[in-house]
Structure formats: structure tokens, C-alpha cells
C-alpha positions as CSV (number, residue, x, y, z in Angstrom):
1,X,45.7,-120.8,-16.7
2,X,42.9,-120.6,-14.2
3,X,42.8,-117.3,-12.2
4,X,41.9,-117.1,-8.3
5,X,40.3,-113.7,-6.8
6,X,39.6,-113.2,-3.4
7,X,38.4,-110.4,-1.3
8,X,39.1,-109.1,2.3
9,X,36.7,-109.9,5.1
10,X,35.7,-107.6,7.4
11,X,34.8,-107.8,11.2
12,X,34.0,-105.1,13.6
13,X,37.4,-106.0,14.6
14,X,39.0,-105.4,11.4
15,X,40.5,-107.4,9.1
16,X,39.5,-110.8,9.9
17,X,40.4,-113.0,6.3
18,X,40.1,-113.6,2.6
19,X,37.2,-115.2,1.0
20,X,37.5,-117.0,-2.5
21,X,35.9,-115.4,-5.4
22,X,34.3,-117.0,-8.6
23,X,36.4,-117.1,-11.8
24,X,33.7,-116.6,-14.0
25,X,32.9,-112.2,-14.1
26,X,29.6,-112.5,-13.9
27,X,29.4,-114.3,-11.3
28,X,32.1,-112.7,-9.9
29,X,30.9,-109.2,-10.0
30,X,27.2,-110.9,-8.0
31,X,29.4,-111.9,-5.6
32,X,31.0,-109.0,-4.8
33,X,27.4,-107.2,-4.7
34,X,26.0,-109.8,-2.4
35,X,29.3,-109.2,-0.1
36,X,28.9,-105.6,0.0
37,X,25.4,-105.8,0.6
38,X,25.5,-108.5,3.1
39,X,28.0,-106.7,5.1
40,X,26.6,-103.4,4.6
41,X,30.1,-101.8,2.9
42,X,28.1,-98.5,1.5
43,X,26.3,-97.7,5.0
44,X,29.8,-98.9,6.9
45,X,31.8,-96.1,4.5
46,X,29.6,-93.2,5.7
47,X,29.3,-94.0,9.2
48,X,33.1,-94.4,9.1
49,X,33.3,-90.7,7.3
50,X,30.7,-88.9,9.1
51,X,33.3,-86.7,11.6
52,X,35.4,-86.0,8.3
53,X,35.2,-83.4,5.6
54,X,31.7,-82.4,3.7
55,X,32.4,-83.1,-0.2
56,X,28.7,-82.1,-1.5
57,X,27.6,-84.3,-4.5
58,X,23.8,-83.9,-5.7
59,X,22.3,-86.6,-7.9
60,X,20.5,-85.3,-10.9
61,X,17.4,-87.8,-10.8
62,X,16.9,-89.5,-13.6
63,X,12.9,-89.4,-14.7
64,X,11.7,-93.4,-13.7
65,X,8.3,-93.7,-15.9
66,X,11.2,-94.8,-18.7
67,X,13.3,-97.6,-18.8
68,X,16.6,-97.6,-18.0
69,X,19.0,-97.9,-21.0
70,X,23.1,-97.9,-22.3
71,X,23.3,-94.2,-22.3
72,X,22.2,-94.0,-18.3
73,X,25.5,-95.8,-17.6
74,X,28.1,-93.7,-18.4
75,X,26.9,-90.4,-16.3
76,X,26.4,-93.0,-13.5
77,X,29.8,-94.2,-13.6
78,X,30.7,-90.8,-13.1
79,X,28.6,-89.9,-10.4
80,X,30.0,-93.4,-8.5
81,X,33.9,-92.3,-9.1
82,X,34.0,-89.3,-7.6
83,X,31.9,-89.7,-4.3
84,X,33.7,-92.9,-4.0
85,X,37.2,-91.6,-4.3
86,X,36.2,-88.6,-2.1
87,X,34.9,-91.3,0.7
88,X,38.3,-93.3,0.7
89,X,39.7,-90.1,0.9
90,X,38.3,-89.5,4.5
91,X,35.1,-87.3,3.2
92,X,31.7,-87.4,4.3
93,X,30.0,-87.7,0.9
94,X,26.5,-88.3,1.4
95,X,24.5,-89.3,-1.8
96,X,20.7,-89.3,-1.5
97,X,18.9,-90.7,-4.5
98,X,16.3,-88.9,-6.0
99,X,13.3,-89.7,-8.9
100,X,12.1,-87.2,-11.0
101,X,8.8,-87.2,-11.7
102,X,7.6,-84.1,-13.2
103,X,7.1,-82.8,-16.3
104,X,6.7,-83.4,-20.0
105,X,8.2,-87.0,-20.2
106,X,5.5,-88.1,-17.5
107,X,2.6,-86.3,-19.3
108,X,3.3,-87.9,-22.6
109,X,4.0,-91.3,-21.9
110,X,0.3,-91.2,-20.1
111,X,-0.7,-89.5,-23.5
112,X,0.2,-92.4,-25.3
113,X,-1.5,-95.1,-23.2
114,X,-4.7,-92.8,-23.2
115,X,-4.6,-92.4,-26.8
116,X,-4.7,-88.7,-26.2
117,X,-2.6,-86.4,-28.9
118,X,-3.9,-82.5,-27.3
119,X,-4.0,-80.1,-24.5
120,X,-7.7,-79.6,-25.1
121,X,-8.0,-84.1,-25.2
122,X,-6.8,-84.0,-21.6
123,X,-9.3,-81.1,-20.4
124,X,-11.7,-83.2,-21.8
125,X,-10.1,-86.2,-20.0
126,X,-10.4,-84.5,-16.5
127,X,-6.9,-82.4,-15.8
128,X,-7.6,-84.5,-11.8
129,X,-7.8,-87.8,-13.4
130,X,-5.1,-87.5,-16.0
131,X,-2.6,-85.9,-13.1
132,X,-3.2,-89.5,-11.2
133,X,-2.1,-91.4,-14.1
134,X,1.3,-89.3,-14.1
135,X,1.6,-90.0,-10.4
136,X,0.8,-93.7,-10.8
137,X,3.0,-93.6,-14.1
138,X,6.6,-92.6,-12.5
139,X,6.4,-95.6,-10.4
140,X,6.3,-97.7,-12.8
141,X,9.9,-98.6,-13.9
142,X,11.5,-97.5,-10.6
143,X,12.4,-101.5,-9.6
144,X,14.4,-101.1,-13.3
145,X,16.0,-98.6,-11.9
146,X,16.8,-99.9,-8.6
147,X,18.5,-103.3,-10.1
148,X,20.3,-101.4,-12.9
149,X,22.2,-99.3,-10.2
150,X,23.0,-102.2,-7.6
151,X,23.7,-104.5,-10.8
152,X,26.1,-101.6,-12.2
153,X,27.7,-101.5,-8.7
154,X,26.8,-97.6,-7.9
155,X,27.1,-96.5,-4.7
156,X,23.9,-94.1,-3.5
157,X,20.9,-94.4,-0.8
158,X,18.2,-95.7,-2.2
159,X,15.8,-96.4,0.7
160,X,15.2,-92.3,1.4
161,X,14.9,-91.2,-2.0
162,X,13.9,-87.0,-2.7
163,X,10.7,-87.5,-5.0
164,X,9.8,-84.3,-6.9
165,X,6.1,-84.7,-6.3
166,X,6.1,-84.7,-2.4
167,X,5.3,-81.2,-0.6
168,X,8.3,-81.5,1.1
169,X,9.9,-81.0,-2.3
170,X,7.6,-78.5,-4.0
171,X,8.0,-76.1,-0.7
172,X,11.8,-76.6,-1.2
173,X,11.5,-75.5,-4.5
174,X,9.1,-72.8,-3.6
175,X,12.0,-71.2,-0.8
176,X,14.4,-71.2,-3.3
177,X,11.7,-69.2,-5.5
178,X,11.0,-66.9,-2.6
179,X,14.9,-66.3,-2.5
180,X,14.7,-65.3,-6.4
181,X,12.0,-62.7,-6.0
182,X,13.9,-61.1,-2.7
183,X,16.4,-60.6,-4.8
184,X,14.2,-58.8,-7.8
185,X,15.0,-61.5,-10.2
186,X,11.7,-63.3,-10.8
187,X,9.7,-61.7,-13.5
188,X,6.8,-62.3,-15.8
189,X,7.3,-61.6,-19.6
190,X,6.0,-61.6,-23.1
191,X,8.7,-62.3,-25.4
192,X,9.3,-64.8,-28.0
193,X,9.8,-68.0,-27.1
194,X,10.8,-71.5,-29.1
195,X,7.6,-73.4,-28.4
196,X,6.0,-76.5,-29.4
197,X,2.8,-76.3,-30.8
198,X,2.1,-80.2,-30.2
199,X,3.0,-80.1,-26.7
200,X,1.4,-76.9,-26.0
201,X,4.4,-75.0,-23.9
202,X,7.6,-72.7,-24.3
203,X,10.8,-74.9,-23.9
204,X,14.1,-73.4,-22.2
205,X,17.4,-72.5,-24.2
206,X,18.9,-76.0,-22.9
207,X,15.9,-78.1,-24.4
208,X,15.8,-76.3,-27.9
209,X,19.8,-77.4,-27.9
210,X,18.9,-80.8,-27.3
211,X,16.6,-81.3,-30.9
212,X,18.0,-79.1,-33.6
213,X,18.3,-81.2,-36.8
214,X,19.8,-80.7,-40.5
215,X,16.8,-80.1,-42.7
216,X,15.9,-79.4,-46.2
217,X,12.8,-76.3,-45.7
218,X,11.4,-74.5,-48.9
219,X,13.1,-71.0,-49.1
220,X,12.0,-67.9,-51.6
221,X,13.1,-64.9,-53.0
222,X,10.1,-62.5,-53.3
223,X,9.2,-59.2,-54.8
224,X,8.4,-56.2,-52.5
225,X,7.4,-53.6,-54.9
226,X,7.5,-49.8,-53.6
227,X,4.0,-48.2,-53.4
228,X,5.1,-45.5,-55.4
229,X,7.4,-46.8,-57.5
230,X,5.6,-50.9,-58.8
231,X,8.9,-50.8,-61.4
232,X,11.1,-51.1,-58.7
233,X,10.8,-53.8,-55.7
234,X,12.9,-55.2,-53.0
235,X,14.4,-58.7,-53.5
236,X,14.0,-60.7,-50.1
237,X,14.6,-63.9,-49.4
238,X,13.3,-66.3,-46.4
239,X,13.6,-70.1,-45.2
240,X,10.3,-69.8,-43.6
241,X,7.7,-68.7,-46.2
242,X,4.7,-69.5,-43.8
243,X,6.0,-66.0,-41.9
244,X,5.2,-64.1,-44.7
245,X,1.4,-63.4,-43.9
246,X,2.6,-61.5,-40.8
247,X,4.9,-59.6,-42.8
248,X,4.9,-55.6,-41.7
249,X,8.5,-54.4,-42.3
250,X,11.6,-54.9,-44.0
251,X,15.1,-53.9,-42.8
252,X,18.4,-53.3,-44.1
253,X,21.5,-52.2,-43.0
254,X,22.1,-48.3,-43.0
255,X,25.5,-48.7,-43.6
256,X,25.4,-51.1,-46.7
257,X,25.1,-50.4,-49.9
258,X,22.7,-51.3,-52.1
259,X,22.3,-51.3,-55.7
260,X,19.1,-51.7,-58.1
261,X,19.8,-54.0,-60.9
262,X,17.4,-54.4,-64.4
263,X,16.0,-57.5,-64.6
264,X,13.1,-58.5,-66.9
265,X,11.8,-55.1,-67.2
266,X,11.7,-54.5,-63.3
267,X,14.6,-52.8,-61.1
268,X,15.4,-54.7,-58.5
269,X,16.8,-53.4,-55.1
270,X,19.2,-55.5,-53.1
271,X,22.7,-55.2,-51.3
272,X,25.9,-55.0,-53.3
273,X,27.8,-57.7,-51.2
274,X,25.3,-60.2,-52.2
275,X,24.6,-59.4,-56.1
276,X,26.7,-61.9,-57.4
277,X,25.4,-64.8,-55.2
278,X,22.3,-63.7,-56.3
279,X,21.9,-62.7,-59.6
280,X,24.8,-63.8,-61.1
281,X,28.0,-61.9,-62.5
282,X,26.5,-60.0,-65.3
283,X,23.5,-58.5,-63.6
284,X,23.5,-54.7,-64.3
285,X,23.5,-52.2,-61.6
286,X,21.7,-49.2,-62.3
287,X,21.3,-47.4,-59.3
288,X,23.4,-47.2,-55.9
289,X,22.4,-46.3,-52.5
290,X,23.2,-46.5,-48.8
291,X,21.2,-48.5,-46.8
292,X,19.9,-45.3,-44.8
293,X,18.4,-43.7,-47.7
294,X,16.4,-46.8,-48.0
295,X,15.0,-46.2,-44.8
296,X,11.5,-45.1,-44.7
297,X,10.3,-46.2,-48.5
298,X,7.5,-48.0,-48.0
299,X,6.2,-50.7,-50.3
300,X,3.3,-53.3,-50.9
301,X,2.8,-56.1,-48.7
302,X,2.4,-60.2,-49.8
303,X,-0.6,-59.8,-47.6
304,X,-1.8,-57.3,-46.2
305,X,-3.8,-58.3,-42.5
306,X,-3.2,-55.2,-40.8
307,X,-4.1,-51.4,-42.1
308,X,-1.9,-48.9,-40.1
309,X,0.7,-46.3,-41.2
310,X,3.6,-47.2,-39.6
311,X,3.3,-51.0,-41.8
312,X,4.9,-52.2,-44.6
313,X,7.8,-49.6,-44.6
314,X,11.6,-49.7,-44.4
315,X,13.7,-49.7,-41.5
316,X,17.2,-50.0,-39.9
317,X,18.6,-52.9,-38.3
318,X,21.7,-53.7,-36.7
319,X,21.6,-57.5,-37.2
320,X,21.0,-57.7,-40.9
321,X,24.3,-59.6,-42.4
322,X,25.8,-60.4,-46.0
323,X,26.3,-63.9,-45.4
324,X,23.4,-64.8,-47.1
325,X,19.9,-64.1,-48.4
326,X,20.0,-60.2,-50.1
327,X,20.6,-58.4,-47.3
328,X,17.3,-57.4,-46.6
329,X,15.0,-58.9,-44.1
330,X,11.6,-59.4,-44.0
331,X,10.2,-58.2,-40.2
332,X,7.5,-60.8,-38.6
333,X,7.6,-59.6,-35.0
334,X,5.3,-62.4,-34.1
335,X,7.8,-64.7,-35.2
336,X,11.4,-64.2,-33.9
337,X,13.1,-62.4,-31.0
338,X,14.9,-59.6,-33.1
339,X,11.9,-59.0,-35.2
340,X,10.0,-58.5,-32.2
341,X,12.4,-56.6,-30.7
342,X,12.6,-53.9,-34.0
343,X,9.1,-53.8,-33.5
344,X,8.4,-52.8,-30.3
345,X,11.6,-49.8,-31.3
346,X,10.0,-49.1,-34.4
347,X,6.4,-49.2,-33.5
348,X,5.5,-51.7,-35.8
349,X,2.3,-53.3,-36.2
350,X,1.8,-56.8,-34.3
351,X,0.3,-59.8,-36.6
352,X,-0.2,-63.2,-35.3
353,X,-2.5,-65.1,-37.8
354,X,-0.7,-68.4,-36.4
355,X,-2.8,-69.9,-33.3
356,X,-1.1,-71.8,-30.1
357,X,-1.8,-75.3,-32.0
358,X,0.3,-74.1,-34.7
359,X,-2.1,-73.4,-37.2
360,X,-3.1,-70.3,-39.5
361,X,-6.3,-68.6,-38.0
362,X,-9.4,-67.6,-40.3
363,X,-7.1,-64.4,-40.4
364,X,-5.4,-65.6,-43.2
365,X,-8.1,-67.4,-45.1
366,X,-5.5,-68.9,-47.8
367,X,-4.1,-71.6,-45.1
368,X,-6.9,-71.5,-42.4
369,X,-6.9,-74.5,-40.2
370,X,-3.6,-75.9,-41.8
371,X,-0.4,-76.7,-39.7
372,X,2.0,-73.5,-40.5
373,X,5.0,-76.0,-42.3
374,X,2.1,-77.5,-44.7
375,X,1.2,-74.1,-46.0
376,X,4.2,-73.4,-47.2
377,X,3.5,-75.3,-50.6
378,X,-0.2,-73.0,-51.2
379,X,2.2,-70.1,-49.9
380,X,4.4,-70.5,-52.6
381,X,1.6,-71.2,-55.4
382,X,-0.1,-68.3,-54.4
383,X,2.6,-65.8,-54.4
384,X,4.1,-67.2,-58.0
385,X,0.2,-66.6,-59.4
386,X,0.3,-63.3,-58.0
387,X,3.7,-62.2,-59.9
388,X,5.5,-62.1,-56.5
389,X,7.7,-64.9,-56.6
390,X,11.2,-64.5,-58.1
391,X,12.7,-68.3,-57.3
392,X,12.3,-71.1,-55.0
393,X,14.5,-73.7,-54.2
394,X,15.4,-75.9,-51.1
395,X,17.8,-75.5,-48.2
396,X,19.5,-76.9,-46.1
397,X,19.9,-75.8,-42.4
398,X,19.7,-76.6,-38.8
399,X,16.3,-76.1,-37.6
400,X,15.2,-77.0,-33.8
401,X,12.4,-79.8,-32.9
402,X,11.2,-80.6,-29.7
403,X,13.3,-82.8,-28.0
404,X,10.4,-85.1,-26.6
405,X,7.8,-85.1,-29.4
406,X,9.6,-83.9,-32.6
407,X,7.5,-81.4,-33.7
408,X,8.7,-78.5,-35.4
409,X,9.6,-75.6,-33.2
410,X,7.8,-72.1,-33.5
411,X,9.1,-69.0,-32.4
412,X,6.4,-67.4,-30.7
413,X,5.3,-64.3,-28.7
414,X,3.6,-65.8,-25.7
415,X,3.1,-64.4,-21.4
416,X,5.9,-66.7,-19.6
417,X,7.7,-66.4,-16.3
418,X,11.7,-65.8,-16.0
419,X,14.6,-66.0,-13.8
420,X,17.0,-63.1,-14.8
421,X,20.0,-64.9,-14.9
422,X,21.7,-62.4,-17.2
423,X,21.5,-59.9,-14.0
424,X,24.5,-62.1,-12.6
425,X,25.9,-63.5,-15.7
426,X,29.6,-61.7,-14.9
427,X,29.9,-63.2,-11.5
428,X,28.5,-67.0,-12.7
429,X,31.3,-66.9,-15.5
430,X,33.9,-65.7,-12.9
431,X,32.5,-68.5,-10.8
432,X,33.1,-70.8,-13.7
433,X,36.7,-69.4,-14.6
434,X,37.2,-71.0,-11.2
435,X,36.6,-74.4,-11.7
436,X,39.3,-76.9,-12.4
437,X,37.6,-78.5,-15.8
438,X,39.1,-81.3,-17.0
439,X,39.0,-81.9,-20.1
440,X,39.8,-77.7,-20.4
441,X,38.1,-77.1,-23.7
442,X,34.9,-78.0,-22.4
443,X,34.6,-75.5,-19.4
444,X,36.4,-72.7,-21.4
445,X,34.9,-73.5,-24.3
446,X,31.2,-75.4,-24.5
447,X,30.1,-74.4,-21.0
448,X,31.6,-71.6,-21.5
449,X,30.1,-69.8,-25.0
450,X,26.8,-71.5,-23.4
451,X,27.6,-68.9,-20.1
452,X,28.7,-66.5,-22.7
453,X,25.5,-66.4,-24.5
454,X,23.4,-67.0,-21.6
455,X,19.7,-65.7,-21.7
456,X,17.1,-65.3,-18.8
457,X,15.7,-68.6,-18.3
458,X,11.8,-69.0,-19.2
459,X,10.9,-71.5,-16.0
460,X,7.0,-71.8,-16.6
461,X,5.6,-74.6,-18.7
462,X,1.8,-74.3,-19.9
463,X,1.1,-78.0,-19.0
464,X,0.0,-80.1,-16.2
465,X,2.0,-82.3,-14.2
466,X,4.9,-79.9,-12.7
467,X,5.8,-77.7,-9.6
468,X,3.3,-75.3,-9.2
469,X,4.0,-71.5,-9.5
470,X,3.4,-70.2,-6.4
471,X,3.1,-66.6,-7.6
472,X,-0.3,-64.4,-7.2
473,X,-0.5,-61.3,-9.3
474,X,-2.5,-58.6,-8.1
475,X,-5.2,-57.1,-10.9
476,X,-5.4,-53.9,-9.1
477,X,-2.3,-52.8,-8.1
């Protein structure tokens, strides 16, 4: 049985008749479009709403140097419901467009098409003549765009787009900056970072939780042997053996205890929760301590880069676990926010051997000029010729990559600038607590342990297509 559809026309009168749709959807669907755009139904349902209530809706602008694909429907659909129900419902919802067309997406699609693969390629390129190709480069899908969101039937204004390029836009950005630092809440800071060594720049908490993936990574157990005392070592264990050059401290858990076991002729020194898992049921424990009397023994380092007293010695840490590992850590403060943290309390030395590209400096001479991750074989070699190595096996674990180029992450000490949003993190979770989320487990929960663990957001990017930083540091003062 055939179907007929028909839809109201509209006069400036009113209602004035019905007008006889196709049968077929596709066509169908066109011929709706062509009727609302004919008759100019979007632009007719603001001016009709313009006395009535504000409902705010912002579009988060997609980035148009791509093409559009399936996954840019769904949010779409989204952001076409509610402004759409809102505007039957009497509101004035006004929905601008917007194109995004800074940042890293832009700079490495004009990468490939250069054939360029580094930060120091594009200073060679001309950092004037490679921002022009990012410019040129964000137009270049934006008809894509336009026919995917009239085809898909989503209602926004098009012909008065914001751009993110434009002054206009930059000085917005720039007052809402201004704003920040009135408030004391712009800051510069050196902390550790996740950063890509490929793309040259620090990403933000969000972007490291986009490109964490389930990987096998070498891991070791390796012999710290006390200065004093060659019989006896510590048992470690890491998942990231390149970190071991910049090695300067271990730390254990005062409150633990930790036993020394024999094994083939040596005494080994590791916590008693984690024996088992170790070494096995029928390892024999010779000696017990608390993990405070192991504080301050010092012992001799895999490598040691730097010569100063307070190195290679034992300290106390409050985020050392017995989940896994032996339950003592091995400190690289140039390679992870606590570390570096327990150094700066501790006064430990500072080693970076690892350069921004992501490779091992002629400070370490064993791996110099090779990508950190591919050193971690001669690492290994070396450290089983040297009598050091105790085991090494493969593990499984979540590691992050960079969401745009899939290179391996670093965590690394670098200058960067910050909004402290953790000064108002209590009153933007009781902001949240406010909201009506639907479905209820994702506001309470996921947005919510993201709130929960929020950390001040790193906003500058070392790169060269962006909003610039309009900040101006005096060296005198």
C-alpha cells in the first residue's frame, strides 16, 4: 500500500494549505529541505522567538581541514534537538556556527602534504609560509561541511560563522585571559607534563584520555646493591627500563615492611606483601625491617650521570603501593609527576639525558641519538652483562599515545603556562551537582571522577598555528 505525506504551507497570513510530498525518503527528506529553505523556516523560527526567553546553546566547532564522517552525526543530532525543542517551546535560541581552525590537526595535515615530519623541518620551511598553508588548509573541506549539515537537516546559521583565526576572535579569547589573570589564576610552570616528542608540545589531561592503548612494554626487575653492603641489594622493578639512566633515588614505604630474602648467594631486600608474587612461596626471609629504617641507605646506581651526595639513596614515599612491582620504586624526577615531586622535597638531583625529540643525549652514550622506546632492548643487554638484571618479561598495560600522531607519550619536565582550575574545583563540582544529567551515571560518575580528579589545565602548546599568548614577562622585575 502506497503512502501519501504532505506538509503544511505557510503564508505571512498563516496557514494557507498542504502540499504533497514524495513517497520515496530520499527524495522526500530533499524536499522537505528545499521547503524549509525556500520559505526560510530556520530564519522565520528566530524572528518569531526573538521577544521570548534566551536558552544559550554554543556550538563546539568542528575543525573543517577534515572531512566530514559517521561519528560527526550523532553529536550533531544532539545539538539540532535541543535548540529545536527550546525554539517550539517559545525560546530565543540563537545558534551561530563556528569553524575551528587552530591547532595541531591543521599543522599536521599541511605536514603531510609538505612531506615535512619535524619542528625543526618547518623552521626550515619558513614558520610565515607554513602558517599560510594552515590558513589556506581549513578552508578546504568547509563546503563538506556545509552540505553534510543542511543534507542531515540541522538547524544553525551558517552565513555568519565565528572563525578561530579572525582578530575578532583571538581578542575574545585574549579578554577572557585578561579575566583569568585579574583573578590570580594564570600562571607559568615547570612541571611534568605528558608530551609528544613527534609533535613537539605538552598535551592537556583531556587529550592524553583520548589515546591510551593496551600495550605489551619490556619490564625488569633489577639489582640495587648497597654501597656498603654489594651482598645485599634492592629488588626493583619498572615497565619503562629507558628511565633507568636518570635513576637517583629509590623509595619505599616507611610503614611497610620489608624482608631480605637469600637468593643465589645475594640477600635480596624487598617488601613482605609482595614476596610471594615475586619470588615464589619458598623464598627465605632472613632479615625484617620497617620501611623507615630503610630510609637513608644509599646504594649503587645502573648509571651513574650525576655525582652529588644527596643521589642514589633511600627515601620515603607516600605513593608507593603493594599492588605490584616489590614495593620499591625507582625515582626519575625527570620522568613522572610524583618523582619530580619527591625530588624537589628531598632535594634530589635533576637528570634529563632524554632530549625534546625524544631521544637519549650524548649524556648517556649507551643509547645516544636513539628514540627512548628503542633503547630499551641495549638497556636491558647491558644491565644483564653487567650482573644487574634479575628477570625480564613483558607486560601488559595501558600506556597513553598522542591522539593525533600516535607516538608514544613522555612524561616530561618542561616551562608551560596554566589555568589553576583546581583553585575553584569545590565550587565547579557544586556547580555540576546542579545539573540535571540525564543519563545520571555519567554526570555523577564520568564527569564527575574527571571534576574529581581535576588538575590545573596546561593551555600553551609549543607549536605554530594557535591563539597567541598574549603574556609579556618582565626579566627584571
Amino acid at each position: 500500500m502506497r503512502r501519501a505525506f504532505f506538509v503544511w504551507t505557510l503564508g505571512k497570513e498563516g496557514f494557507v494549505g498542504f502540499q504533497r510530498l514524495e513517497s520515496d525518503p530520499r527524495r522526500r527528506e530533499e524536499a522537505v529541505l528545499a521547503f524549509w529553505q525556500e520559505r526560510r523556516i530556520f530564519e522565520r523560527s528566530l524572528e518569531r522567538t526573538k521577544c521570548g526567553p534566551r536558552y544559550v546553546f554554543y556550538e563546539g566547532p568542528p575543525t573543517a581541514n577534515g572531512r566530514p564522517h559517521f561519528g560527526h552525526l550523532l553529536p550533531r543530532i544532539y545539538k539540532d534537538l535541543f535548540p529545536r525543542y527550546k525554539t517550539m517551546r517559545g525560546y530565543f535560541v540563537r545558534r551561530k556556527a563556528g569553524w575551528d581552525c587552530h591547532g595541531l590537526p591543521v599543522e599536521l595535515e599541511v605536514e603531510r602534504e609538505l612531506g615535512i615530519k619535524t619542528k625543526a623541518e618547518i623552521e626550515r620551511y619558513g614558520l610565515e609560509k607554513f602558517v599560510e598553508k594552515c590558513k589556506a588548509s581549513v578552508h578546504k573541506y568547509i563546503k563538506a561541511w556545509e552540505d553534510m549539515i543542511r543534507r542531515m537537516g540541522f538547524w544553525i546559521d551558517l552565513t555568519q560563522p565565528y572563525i578561530t583565526y579572525t582578530d575578532d576572535y583571538i581578542e575574545s579569547v585574549w579578554w577572557g585571559l585578561k579575566k583569568i589573570h585579574e583573578q590570580g589564576l594564570l600562571y607559568q610552570g615547570h612541571k611534568i607534563l605528558p608530551y609528544c616528542p613527534r609533535c613537539g608540545t605538552p598535551l592537556s589531561s583531556h587529550e592524553v584520555a583520548q589515546g591510551y592503548r593496551n600495550v605489551e612494554d619490556p619490564s625488569v626487575f633489577v639489582l640495587m646493591p648497597l654501597v656498603d653492603e654489594p651482598d645485599r641489594a634492592f629488588l626493583v622493578w619498572t615497565t619503562t627500563p629507558w628511565t633507568l639512566p636518570a635513576n637517583v633515588a629509590l623509595a619505599v614505604d616507611p610503614a611497610a615492611t620489608y624482608v631480605e630474602v637469600e637468593h643465589e648467594g645475594k640477600r635480596l631486600i624487598l617488601a613482605r606483601p609482595r614476596l610471594a608474587a615475586v619470588l615464589g612461596e619458598g623464598a627465605r626471609v632472613v632479615a625484617e625491617h620497617s620501611g623507615a629504617e630503610l630510609v637513608g641507605l644509599r646504594y649503587g646506581p645502573l648509571y651513574p650521570l650525576v655525582e652529588k651526595e644527596g643521589a642514589y639513596r633511600v627515601v620515603g614515599a607516600d605513593f608507593v603501593t603493594m599492588d605490584e612491582g616489590t614495593g620499591i620504586v625507582h625515582i626519575a624526577p625527570a620522568f613522572g609527576e610524583e618523582d619530580y615531586e619527591l625530588g624537589k622535597k628531598e632535594g634530589l638531583p635533576f637528570v634529563q639525558p632524554v632530549d625534546k625529540s625524544g631521544r637519549f643525549t650524548e649524556d648517556f652514550p649507551l643509547a645516544a641519538g636513539k628514540f627512548v622506546k628503542d633503547a630499551d632492548p641495549l638497556i636491558i643487554e647491558d644491565l644483564k652483562a653487567k650482573g644487574r638484571l634479575f628477570s625480564a618479561e613483558l607486560y601488559a598495560h595501558d600506556y597513553p599515545f598522542c591522539w593525533r600522531c600516535d607516538t608514544p607519550l613522555l612524561y616530561y619536565a618542561i616551562d608551560s603556562w596554566f589555568i589553576a582550575t583546581t583553585a575553584r574545583k569545590d565550587e565547579i563540582i557544586a556547580e555540576s551537582e546542579k545539573v540535571n544529567w540525564y543519563p545520571e551515571h555519567m554526570g555523577r560518575g564520568r564527569f564527575g571522577d574527571f571534576l574529581r580528579s581535576m588538575r590545573d589545565w596546561a593551555l600553551s602548546r609549543d607549536r605554530f598555528w594557535g591563539t597567541p599568548l598574549p603574556v609579556w614577562v618582565c626579566a627584571s622585575c
